[in-house]
VOKEPA-541478 format. One line per 2 residues: number of its first residue (from 0); for each residue x, y, z of N, C-alpha, C. Coordinates in Angstrom, 1 decimal, padded with zeros to 4 digits. Layout:
NUM> X Y Z X Y Z X Y Z  ...
***
This chain:
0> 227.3 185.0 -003.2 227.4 183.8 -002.3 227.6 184.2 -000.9  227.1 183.3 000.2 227.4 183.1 001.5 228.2 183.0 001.6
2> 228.8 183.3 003.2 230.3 182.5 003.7 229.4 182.4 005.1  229.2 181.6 005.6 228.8 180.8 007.2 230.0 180.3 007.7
4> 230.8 181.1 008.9 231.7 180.6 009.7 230.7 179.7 011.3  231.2 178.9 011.3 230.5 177.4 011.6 231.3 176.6 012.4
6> 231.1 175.6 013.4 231.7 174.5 013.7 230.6 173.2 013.5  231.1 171.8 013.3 230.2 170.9 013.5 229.6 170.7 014.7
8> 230.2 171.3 015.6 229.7 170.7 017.2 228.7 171.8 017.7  228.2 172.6 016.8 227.8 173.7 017.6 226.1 173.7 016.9
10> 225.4 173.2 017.6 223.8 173.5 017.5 223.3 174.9 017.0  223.6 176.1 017.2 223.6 177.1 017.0 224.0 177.1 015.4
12> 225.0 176.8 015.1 225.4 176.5 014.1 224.4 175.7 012.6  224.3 174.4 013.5 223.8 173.3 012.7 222.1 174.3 012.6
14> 221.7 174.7 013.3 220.2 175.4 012.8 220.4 176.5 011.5  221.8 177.0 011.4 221.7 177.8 010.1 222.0 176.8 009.3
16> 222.3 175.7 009.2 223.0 175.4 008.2 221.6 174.4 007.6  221.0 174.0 008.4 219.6 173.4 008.2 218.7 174.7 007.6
18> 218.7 175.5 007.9 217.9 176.5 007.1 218.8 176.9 005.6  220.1 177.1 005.6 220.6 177.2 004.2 220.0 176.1 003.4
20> 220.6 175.1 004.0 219.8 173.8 003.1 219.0 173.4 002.6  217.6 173.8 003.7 216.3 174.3 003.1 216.0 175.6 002.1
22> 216.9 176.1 002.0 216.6 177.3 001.0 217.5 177.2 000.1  218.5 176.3 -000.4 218.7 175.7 -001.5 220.1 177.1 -001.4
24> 220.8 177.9 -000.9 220.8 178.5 -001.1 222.7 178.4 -001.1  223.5 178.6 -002.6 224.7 178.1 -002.2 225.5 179.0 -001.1
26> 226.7 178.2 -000.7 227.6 179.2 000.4 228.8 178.3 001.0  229.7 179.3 000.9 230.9 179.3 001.3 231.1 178.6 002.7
28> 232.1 177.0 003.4 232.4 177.3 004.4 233.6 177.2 005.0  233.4 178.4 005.9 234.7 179.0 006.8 234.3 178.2 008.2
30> 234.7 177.0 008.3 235.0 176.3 009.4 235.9 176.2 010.5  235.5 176.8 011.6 236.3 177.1 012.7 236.8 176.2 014.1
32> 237.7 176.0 014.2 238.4 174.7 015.1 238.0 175.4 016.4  237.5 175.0 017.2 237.0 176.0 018.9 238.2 175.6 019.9
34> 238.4 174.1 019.2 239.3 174.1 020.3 240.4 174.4 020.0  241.1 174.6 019.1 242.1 175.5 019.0 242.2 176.8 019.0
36> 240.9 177.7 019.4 240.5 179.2 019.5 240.5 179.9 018.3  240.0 179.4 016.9 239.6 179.8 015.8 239.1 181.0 016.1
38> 238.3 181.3 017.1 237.0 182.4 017.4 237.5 183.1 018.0  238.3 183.0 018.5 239.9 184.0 019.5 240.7 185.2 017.8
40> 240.4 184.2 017.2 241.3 185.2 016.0 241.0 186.8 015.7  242.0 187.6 016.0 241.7 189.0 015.6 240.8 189.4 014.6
42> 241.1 188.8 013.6 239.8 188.7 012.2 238.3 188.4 012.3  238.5 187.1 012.9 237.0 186.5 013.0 236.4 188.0 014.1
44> 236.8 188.2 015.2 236.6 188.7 016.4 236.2 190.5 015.7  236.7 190.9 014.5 236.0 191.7 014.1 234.2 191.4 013.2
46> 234.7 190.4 013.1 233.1 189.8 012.3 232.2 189.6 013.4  232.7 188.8 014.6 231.5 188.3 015.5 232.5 188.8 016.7
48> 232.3 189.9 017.3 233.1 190.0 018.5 232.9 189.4 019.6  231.5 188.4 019.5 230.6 187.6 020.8 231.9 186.6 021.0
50> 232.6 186.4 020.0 233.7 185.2 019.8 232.6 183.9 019.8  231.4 183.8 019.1 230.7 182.7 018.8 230.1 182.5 017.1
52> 230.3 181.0 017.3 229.7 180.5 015.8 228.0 180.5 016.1  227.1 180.8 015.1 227.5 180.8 013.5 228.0 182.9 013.6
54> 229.1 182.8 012.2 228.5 183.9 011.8 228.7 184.1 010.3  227.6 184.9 009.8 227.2 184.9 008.3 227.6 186.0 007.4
56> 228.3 186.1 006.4 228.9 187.1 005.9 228.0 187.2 004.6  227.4 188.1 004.2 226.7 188.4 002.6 226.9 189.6 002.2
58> 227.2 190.2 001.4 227.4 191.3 000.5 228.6 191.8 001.4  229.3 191.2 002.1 230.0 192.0 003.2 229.8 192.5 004.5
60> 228.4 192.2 004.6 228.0 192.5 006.0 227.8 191.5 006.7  228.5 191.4 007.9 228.3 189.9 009.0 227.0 190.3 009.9
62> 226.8 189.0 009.7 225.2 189.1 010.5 225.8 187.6 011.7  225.1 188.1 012.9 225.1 187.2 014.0 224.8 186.3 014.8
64> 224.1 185.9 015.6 223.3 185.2 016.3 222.5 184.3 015.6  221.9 183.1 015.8 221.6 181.7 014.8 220.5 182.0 014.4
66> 219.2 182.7 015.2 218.3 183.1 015.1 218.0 184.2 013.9  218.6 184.9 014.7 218.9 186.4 013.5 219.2 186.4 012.2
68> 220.4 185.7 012.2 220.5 184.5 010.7 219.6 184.3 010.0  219.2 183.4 010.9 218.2 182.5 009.9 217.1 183.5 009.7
70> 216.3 184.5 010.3 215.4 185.6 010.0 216.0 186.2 008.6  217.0 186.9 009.2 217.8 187.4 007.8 217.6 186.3 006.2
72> 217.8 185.5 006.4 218.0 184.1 005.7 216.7 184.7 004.9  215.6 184.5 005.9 214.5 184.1 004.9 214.0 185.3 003.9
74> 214.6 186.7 004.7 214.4 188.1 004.4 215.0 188.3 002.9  216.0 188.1 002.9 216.8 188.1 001.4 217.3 186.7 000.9
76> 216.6 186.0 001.2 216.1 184.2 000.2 214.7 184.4 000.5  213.6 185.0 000.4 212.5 184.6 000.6 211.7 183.0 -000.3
78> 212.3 182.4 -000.8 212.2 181.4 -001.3 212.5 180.1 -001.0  211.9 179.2 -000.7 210.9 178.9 000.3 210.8 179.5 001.4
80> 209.6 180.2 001.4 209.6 180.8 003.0 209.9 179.5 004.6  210.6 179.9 005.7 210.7 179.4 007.1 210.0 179.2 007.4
82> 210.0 180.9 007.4 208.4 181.7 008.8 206.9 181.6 008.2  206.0 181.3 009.1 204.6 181.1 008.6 204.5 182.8 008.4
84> 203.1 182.4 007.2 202.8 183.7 007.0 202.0 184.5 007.9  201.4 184.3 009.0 200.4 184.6 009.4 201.1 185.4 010.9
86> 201.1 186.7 011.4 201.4 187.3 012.5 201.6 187.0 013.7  200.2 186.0 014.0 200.1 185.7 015.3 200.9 184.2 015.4
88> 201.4 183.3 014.2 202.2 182.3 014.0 203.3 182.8 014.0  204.1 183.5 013.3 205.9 184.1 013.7 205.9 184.7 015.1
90> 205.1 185.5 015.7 204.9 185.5 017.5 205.0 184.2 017.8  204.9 182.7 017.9 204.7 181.6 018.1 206.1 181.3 018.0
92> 206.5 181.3 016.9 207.5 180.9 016.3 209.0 181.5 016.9  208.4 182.7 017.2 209.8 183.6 017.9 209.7 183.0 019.1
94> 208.8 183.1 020.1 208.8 183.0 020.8 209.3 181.5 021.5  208.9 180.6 020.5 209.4 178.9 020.4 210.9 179.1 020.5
96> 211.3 179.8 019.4 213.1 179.7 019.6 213.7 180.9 020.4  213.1 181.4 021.0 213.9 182.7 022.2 213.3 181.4 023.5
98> 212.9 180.3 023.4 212.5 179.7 024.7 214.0 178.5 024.7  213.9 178.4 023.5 214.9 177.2 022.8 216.9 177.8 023.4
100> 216.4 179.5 023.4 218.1 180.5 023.2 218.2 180.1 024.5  216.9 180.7 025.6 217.4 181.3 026.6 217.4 179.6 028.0
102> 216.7 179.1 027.1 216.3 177.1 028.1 217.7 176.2 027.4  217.2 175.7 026.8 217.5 174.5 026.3 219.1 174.8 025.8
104> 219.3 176.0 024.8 220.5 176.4 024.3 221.4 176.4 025.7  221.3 177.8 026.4 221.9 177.4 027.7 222.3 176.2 028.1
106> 221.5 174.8 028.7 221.9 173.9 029.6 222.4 173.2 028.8  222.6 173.1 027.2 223.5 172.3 026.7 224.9 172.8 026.3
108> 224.6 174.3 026.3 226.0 175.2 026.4 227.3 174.4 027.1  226.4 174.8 028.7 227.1 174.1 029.6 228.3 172.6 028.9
110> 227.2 171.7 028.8 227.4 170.4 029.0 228.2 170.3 027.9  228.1 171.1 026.6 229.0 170.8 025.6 230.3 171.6 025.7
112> 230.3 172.3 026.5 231.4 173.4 026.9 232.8 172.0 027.7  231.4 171.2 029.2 232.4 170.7 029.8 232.8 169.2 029.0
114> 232.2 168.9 028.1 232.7 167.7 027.2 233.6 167.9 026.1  233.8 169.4 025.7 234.6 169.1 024.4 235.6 170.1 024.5
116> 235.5 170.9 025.9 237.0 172.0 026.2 237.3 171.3 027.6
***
């Protein structure tokens, strides 16, 4: 089984947990309060030292970033596959969500930073 440490408020978040759910795939959750500095914790902070959600623990090894996740995700769930099968479609595909990390993720960072801390 999974463990996905997670918050509800966190988009980064809610994209792994939309891909667990599409991959049927059970798992543990470790739900972290931000505003009470859950992610500040000595513990967590060896799992994800970024001090950000998501992060994914399987066989023991924490895996990182929402993206990466969900890659991982489909790597060892290959059932239902995410990713298209086709080369020049996962270039597409990456490239759609590194536009999503480095745009969109960003300016809502902000906004959700100054609304809920």
């Amino acid at each position: 089984m999974i463990e996905l440490y997670h918050n509800d408020m966190s988009t980064c978040a809610q994209k792994v947990r939309f891909a667990v759910a599409e991959k049927g795939v059970p798992w543990q959750s470790r739900h972290l309060d931000l505003r009470a500095r859950d992610q500040q914790n000595p513990e967590y902070l060896k799992l994800n030292p970024n001090a950000v959600v998501p992060t994914l623990v399987h066989d023991g090894v924490a895996i990182i970033e929402s993206n990466v996740i969900n890659e991982y995700l489909d790597d060892a769930f290959p059932d239902p596959p995410l990713r298209p099968s086709e080369a020049a479609d996962r270039a597409r595909m990456r490239l759609w969500t590194k536009r999503l990390d480095e745009g969109l993720h960003a300016d809502t960072g902000v906004l959700s930073t100054a609304i809920a801390f």
